[in-house]
N, C-alpha and C positions, 0 to 999 in steps of 0.2 A: 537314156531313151527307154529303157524296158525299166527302170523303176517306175519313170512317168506312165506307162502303159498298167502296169500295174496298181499304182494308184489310182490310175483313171477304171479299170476293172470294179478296183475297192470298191469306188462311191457310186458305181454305178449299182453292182450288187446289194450296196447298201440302201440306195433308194428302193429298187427293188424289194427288197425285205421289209423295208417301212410301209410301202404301198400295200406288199400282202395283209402284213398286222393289223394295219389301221382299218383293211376294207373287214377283213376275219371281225374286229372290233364293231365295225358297223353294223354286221349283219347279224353278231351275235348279241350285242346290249338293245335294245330298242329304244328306239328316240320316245320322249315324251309323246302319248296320243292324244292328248285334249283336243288342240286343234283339228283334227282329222275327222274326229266321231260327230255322228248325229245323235239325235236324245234319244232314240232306241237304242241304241247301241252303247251310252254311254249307261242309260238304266238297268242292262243286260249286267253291265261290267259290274253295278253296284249287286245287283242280285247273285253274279258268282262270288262275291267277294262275303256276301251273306248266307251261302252255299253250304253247308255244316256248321254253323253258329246256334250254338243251343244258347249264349249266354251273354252277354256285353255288359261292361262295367264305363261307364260314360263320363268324367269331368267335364263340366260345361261354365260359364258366366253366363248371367240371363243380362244381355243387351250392355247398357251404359249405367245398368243399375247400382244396388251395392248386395245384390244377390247374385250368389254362385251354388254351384249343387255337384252331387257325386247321384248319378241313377246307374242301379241295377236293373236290368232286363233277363228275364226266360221269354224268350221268344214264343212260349205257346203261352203267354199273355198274363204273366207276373211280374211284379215290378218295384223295386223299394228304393223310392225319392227323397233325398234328403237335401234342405233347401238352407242356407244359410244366409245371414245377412250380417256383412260386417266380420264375415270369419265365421260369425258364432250360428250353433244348429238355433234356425228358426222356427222349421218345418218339418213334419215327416210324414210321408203319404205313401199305404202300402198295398199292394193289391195280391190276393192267393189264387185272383182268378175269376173267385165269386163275389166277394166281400172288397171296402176298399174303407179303411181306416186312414183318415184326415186329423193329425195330431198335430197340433199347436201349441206350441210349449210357452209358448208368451200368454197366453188364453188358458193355459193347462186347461186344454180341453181337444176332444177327440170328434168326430162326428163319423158315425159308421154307415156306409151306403152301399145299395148293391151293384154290382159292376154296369146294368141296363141303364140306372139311373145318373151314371158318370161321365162326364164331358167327355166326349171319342178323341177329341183334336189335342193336340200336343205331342213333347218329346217323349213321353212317358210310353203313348200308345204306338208312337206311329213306325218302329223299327219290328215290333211283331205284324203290324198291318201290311208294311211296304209291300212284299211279294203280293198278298193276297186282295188287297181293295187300292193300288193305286198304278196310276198308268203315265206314261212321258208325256212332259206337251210339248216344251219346246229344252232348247241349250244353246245357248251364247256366254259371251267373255262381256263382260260387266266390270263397273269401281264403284267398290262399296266402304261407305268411311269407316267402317267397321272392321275388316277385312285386307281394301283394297283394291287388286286387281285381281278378278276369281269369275273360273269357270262357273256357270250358275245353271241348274237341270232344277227346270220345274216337273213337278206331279201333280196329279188329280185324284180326289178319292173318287171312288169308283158310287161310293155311300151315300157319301155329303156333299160331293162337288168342291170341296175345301183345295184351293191351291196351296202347296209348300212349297219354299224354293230351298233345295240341297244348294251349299258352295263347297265350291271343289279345289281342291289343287291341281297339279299341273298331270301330278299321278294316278288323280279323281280318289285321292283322299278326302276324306269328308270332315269339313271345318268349320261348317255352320251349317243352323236349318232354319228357315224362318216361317211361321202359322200365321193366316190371317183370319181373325176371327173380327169381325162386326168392322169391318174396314178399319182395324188396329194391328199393325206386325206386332209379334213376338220372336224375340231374337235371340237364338240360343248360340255364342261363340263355343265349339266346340276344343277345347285345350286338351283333351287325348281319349282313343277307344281302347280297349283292352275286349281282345276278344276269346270267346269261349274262359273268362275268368272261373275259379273253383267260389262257387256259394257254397254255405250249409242248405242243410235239409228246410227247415223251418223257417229262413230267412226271410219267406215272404209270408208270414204268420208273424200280428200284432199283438205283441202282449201289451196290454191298458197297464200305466203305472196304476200305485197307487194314491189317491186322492183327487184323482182324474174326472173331471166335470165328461160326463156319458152320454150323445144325443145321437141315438141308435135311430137312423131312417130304412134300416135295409129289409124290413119287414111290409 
């Protein structure tokens, strides 16, 4: 009889213990918050998470294309694009800020322009602009063939009026971006950020190879 009584203690105790641990667990992990957030506040989330990032090193696929690319960002509005097709470097587009060198290596040829003169819209710009020209519209759960099933926080430029929709994960990780420009998406799958990455100095300064066709607009 008093074993029984003690074994009925045991398990009692031991639910007990279970019940502390698992609620301890609840209140200290956080459940996933997508569901819960509205678009302020899930735009807030993106802006603290950009909150000391001088740098971002981006791997992206451009859509269903057979283009992919590696972009560096300086947040105070330098940037060096490299676009490939097929694996192979296609493309290289570089900006110091002022100047923005368009190198085409299938063209061996360069065209030099000045930043006022450069399309605004895109992935290239739009991570230095977020905080400062763009604002929430909406956020909903969406299925995208692309994707799938993804949280999706549209913005607005404040500039151009240009809608972008972020996709998010569950975490409000960011996994795609998509630009509409002339009622055409562009769709950038995001495959990994790397934040605050180490550049060099001059990274965003174009050295012209040699034999390079030169068609200098930024004058």
């Amino acid at each position: 009889m008093a074993t029984y009584k003690l074994k009925q203690q045991f398990y009692f105790w031991k639910f007990i213990w279970a019940t502390i641990v698992i609620t301890f667990i609840v209140g200290v992990i956080p459940s996933s918050k997508a569901n819960s957030l509205d678009q302020k506040q899930v735009f807030e989330k993106i802006l603290d998470k950009l909150s000391g990032v001088k740098t971002l090193k981006i791997n992206f696929n451009l859509g269903k294309s057979r283009y992919s690319g590696i972009l560096f960002v300086d947040l105070t509005g330098k940037y060096r694009l490299e676009l490939k097709k097929d694996l192979k470097t296609d493309r290289i587009i570089v900006s110091n800020g002022k100047k923005v060198w368009n190198y085409s290596l299938f063209e061996k040829k360069v065209v030099i322009s000045s930043l006022e003169t450069e399309e605004s819209s895109g992935l290239q710009n739009f991570f230095s602009q977020f905080s400062k020209d763009f604002a929430p519209l909406s956020y909903t759960k969406e299925l995208s063939s692309e994707l799938g099933s993804n949280y999706i926080l549209k913005v607005k430029s404040n500039s151009t009026n240009q809608v972008v929709k972020i996709f998010l994960t569950e975490q409000l990780d960011i996994k795609g971006v998509e630009f509409e420009n002339d009622g055409k998406p562009t769709f950038y799958k995001i495959l990994k950020i790397e934040y605050n990455p180490k550049i060099k100095k001059n990274f965003f300064e174009f050295k012209i190879p040699r034999g390079i066709e030169v068609i200098d607009l930024s004058n």
